[in-house]
LUMKE-922969 format. One line per field, with one value per residue (C-alpha): residue in one letter; chain; x, y, z. Coordinates in steps of 0.05 Angstrom, whole numbers, always signed. Each point is the difference from the previous one (the first is absolute). Layout:
<nodes>
resn (a;...)
chain (A;...)
c1 (X;...)
c2 (Y;...)
c3 (Z;...)
</nodes>
This chain:
<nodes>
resn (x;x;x;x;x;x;x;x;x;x;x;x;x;x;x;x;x;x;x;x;x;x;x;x;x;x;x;x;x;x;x;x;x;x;x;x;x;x;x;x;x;x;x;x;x;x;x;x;x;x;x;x;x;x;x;x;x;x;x;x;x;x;x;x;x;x;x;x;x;x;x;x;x;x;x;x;x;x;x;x;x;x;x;x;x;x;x;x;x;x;x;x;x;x;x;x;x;x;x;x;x;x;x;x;x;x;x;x;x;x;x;x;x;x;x;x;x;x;x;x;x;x;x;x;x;x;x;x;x;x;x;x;x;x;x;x;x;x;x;x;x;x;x;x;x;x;x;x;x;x;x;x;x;x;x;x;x;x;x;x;x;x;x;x;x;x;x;x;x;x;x;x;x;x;x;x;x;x;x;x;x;x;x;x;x;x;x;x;x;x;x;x;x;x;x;x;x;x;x;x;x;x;x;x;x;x;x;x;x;x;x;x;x;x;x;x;x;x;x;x;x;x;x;x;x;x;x;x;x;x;x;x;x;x;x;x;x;x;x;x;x;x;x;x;x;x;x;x;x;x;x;x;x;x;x;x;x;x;x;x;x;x;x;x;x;x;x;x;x;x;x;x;x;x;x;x;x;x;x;x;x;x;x;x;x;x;x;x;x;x;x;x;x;x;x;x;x;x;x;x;x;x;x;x;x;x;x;x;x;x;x;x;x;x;x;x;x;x;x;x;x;x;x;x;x;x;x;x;x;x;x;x;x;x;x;x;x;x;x;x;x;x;x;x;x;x;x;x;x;x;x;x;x;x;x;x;x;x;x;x;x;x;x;x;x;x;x;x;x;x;x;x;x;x;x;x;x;x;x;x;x;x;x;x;x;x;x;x;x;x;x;x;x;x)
chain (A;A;A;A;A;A;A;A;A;A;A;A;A;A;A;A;A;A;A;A;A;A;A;A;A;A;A;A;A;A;A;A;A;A;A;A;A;A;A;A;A;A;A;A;A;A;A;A;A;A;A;A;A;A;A;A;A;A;A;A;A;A;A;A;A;A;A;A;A;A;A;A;A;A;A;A;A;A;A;A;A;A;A;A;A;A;A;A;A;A;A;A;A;A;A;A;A;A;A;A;A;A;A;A;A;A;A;A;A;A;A;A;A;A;A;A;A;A;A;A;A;A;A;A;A;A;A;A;A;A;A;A;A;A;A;A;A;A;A;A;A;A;A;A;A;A;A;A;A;A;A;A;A;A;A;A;A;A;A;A;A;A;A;A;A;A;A;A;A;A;A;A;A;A;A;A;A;A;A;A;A;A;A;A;A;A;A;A;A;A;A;A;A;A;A;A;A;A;A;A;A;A;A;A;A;A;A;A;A;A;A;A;A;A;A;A;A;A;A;A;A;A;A;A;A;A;A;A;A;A;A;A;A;A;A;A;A;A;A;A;A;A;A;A;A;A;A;A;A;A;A;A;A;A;A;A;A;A;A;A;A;A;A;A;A;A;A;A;A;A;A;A;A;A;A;A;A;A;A;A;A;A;A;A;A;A;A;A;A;A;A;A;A;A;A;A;A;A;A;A;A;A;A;A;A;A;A;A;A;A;A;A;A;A;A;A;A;A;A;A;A;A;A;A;A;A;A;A;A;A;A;A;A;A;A;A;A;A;A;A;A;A;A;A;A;A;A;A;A;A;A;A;A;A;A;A;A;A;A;A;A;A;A;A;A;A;A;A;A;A;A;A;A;A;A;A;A;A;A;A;A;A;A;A;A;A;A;A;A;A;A;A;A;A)
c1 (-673;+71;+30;+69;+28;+27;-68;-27;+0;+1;-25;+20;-59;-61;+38;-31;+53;+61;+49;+13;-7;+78;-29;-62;+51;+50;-66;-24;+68;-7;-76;+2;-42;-54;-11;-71;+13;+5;-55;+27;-38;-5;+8;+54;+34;+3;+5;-62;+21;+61;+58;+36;-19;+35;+57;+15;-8;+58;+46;-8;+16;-59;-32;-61;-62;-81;-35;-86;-22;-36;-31;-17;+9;+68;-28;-32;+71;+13;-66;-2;+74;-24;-63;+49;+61;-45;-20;+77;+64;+29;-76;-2;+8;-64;+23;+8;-70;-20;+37;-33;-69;+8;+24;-53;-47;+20;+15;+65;+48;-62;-48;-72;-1;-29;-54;+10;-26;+42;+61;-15;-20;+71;+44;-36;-19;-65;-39;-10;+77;+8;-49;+31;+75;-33;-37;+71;+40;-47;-12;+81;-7;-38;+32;+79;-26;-21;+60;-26;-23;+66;+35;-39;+4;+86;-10;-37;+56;+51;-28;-5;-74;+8;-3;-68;-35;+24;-31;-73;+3;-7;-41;+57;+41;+72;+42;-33;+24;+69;+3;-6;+54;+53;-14;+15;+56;+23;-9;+41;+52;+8;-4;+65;+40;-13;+21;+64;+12;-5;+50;-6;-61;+29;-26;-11;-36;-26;-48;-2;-55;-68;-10;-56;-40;-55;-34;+51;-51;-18;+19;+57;+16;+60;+55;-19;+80;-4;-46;+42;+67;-45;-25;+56;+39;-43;-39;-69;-49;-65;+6;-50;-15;-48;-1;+12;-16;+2;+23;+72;+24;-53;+30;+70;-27;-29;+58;+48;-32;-79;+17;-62;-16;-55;-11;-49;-12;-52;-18;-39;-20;+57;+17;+72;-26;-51;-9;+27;+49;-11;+62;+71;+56;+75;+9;-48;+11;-27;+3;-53;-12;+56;-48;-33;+48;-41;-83;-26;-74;-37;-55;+11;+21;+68;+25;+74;+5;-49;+19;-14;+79;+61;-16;-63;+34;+55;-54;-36;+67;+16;-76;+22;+69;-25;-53;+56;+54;-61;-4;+66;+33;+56;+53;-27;+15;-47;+28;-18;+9;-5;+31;+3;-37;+4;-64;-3;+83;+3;+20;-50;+48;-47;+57;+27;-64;-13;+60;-11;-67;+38;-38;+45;+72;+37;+37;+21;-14;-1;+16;-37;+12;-61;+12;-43;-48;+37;-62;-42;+41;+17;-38;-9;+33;+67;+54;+6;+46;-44;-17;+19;-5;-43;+12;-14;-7;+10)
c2 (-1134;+26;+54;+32;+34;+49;+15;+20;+60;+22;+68;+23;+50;-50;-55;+7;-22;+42;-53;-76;-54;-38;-61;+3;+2;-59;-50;+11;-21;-73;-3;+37;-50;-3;+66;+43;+36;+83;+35;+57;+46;-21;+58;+27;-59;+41;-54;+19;-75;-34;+39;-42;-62;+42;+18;-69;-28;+41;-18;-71;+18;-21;+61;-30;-1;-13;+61;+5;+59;+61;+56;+77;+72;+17;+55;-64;-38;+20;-21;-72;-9;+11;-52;-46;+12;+12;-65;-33;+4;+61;+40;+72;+61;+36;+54;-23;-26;+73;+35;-43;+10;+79;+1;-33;+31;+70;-27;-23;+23;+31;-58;+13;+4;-76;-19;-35;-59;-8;+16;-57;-48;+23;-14;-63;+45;+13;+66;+19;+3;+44;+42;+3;+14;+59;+23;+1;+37;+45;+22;-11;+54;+51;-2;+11;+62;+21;+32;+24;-79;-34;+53;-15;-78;+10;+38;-55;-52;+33;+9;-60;-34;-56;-8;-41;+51;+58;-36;-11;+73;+22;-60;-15;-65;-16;+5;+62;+34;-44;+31;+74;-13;-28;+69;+34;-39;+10;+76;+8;-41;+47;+64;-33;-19;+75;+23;-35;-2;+84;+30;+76;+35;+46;+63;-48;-57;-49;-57;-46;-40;+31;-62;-29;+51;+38;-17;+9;+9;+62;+59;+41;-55;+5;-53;-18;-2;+75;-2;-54;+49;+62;-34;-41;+70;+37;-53;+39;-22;+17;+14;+28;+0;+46;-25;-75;-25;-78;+4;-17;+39;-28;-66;+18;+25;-56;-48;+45;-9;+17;+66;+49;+16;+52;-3;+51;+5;+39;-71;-13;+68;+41;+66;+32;+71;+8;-52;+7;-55;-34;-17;+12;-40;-17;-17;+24;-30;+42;-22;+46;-9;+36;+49;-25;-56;-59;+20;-36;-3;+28;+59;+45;+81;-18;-59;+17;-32;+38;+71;+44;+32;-8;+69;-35;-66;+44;+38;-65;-32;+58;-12;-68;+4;+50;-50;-62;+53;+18;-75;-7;-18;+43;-58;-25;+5;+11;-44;+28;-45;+43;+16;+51;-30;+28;+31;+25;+3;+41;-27;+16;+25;-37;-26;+70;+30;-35;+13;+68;+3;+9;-31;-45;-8;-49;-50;-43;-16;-71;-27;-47;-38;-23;-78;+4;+49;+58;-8;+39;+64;-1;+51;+31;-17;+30;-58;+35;-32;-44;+9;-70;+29;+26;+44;-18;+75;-8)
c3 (+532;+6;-13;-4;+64;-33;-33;+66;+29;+72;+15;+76;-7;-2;+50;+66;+42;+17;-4;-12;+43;+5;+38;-51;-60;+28;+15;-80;-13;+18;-34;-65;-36;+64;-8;-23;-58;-1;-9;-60;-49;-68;-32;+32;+30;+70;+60;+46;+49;+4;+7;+52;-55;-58;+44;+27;-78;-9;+48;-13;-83;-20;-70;+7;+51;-4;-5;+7;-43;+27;-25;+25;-18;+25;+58;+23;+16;+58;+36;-37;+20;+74;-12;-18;+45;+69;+20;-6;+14;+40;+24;-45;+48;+12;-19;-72;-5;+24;-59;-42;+23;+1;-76;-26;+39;-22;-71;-31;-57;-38;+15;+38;+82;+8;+52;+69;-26;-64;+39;+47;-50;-37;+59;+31;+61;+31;-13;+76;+4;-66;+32;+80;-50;-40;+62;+43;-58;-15;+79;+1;-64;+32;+65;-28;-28;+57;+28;+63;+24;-36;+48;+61;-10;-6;+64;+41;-31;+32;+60;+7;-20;-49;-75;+17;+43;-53;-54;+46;+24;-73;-25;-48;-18;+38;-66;-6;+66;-15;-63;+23;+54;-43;-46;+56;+25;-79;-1;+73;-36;-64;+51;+44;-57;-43;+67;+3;-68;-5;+44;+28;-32;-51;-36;-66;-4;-42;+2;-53;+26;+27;+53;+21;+33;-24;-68;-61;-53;+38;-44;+25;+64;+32;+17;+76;+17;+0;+51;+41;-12;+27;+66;+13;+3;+44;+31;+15;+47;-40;-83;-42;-77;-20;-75;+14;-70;+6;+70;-11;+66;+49;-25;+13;+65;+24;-24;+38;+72;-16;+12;+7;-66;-29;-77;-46;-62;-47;-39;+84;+8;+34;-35;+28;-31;+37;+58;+72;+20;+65;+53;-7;-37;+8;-76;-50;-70;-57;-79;-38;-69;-50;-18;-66;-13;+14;+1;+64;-28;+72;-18;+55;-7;+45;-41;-5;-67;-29;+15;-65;+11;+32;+50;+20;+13;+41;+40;+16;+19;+52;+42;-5;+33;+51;+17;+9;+43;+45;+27;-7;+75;+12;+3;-69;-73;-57;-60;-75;-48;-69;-74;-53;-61;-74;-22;-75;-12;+74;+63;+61;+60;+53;+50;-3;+12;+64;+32;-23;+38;+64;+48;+31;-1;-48;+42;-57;-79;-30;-72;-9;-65;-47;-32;-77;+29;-37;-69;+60;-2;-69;-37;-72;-64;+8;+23;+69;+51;+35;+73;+45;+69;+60;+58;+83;+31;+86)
</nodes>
């Protein structure tokens, strides 16, 4: 049968290959009527094979071409496209036929996960490789989480071991390790250009993007290019965060020249109340919760969220910052990132109240500018003026 060109349509996301074949195109040119017809859905007219046969149809004029009629659910596309494409013309990247694998393995666009051995059937594969691809991504999985490896595996790249012998000291796949480096290589790109980009570090600043450090659905995370103004400043030897959250300043660390980096938090046990630090720090970076403002769900009797009142939340603030300056060096700074929120109509004074603890002396005071964040310190009914910054206290 034939069917209309312009009846046909060509969907980039269920076409396997990333581009078309020139040489491919220019050959069909001189044997349109030779050639196999295209392999479309017949309810949707999508082209699943034949793209370079539709395209070179074209250039010669002709509105017409052979078509062989298909059918699948549409979440299925994708892996009968790559049945179809795989064993001609330009070879499918790997890579591809990975993605594909994965999806319907985990379930697609609402549908069930599929087995192994429906996913191989679908794609013209065998089941032993759908098994070694789900194995590999689901080791590659586990391991990119794993910040402490992903950082020791950059480290042995760049001194030197190969991609190869990365990938076999942590039993993971090459594209894996390559995949982890090129982050990296990424995230040292983003830190040079802010760098460049921002001048003189001021007494305001602002940060419209948060970056790719830490984990932004963390509630409360900062924008890692805070951290990369604050040690590119003073450029400490060791840093410490004693409420690291997601662990957006060990990330910065490390990016920044794996500097020796010490991270706490209550969510793994550590309590700043009442626990003794260990060592001594160059740059300690502190952002405790706003008092009440955002309730990080921990039960424990020294959860700074949960205090019952703002003089409790100030008393447990002092033990804290007495516990940071004590294992402070005497060269360093201790770096307070904080704000006033709006409880019931009222502001709570809480940058005012640290400096007012007198502990330490105040060597400078950031403005730091909030991006849509502002709904968090926006309280009661009256149409107060909303709050859109933050403090750093040095």
């Amino acid at each position: 049968e034939r069917v209309n060109i312009s009846d046909l349509k060509l969907d980039n996301s269920i076409w396997p290959r990333s581009s078309l074949d020139e040489e491919a195109i220019e050959r069909y040119r001189d044997c349109l009527e030779d050639l196999p017809p295209i392999v479309v859905d017949k309810e949707t007219m999508t082209v699943l094979d034949g793209w370079h046969r539709v395209e070179a149809h074209r250039r010669e004029g002709v509105e017409t071409i052979s078509v062989k009629y298909d059918g699948c659910p549409p979440h299925l596309f994708l892996a009968r496209a790559y049945a179809l494409n795989a064993r001609h013309g330009l070879p499918v990247d790997n890579e591809v036929r990975d993605q594909i694998i994965v999806g319907l393995s985990q379930g697609k666009d609402g549908y069930d996960p599929m087995g192994e051995g429906e996913i191989a059937q679908e794609m013209g594969i065998s089941q032993p490789r759908v098994s070694q691809v789900v194995i590999n991504l689901l080791g590659a999985n586990i391991f990119i989480k794993d910040k402490i490896k992903v950082r020791e595996a950059i480290r042995l790249y760049l001194s030197g071991m190969s991609q190869a012998k990365v990938a076999e000291r942590f039993n993971v796949s090459q594209p894996t390790i390559s995949s982890v480096v090129r982050d990296y290589s990424k995230r040292k790109d983003l830190i040079g250009q802010h760098l460049r980009n921002r001048g003189h570090l001021k007494s305001v600043v602002n940060y419209p993007q948060r970056g790719p450090w830490g984990d932004a659905k963390f509630p409360g995370n900062t924008s890692g290019y805070l951290l990369v103004d604050l040690i590119d400043h003073y450029q400490p030897k060791s840093i410490l965060d004693p409420m690291e959250g997601s662990g957006t300043t060990g990330d910065v660390a490390f990016d920044m020249g794996d500097i020796p980096y010490t991270g706490l938090d209550l969510l793994t046990g550590f309590d700043l109340v009442s626990n003794e630090l260990e060592g001594e720090y160059v740059l300690i970076f502190w952002h405790p919760p706003y008092h009440d403002v955002i309730d990080y769900d921990i039960p424990h009797p020294n959860n700074l969220s949960r205090c019952p009142s703002l003089v409790d939340y100030l008393d447990k603030m002092k033990l804290c910052m007495a516990n940071l300056l004590s294992h402070l060096s005497p060269e360093g700074h201790l770096c307070i990132l904080c704000s006033d929120p709006r409880k019931d109509g009222i502001i709570q004074p809480i940058h005012s109240s640290i400096i007012n603890f007198n502990l330490a002396t105040l060597d400078a005071a950031l403005v730091k500018l909030l991006e849509g964040r502002s709904r968090y310190f926006d309280y009661g009914n009256a149409p107060f003026i909303p709050i859109v910054h933050e403090y750093i206290l040095i």
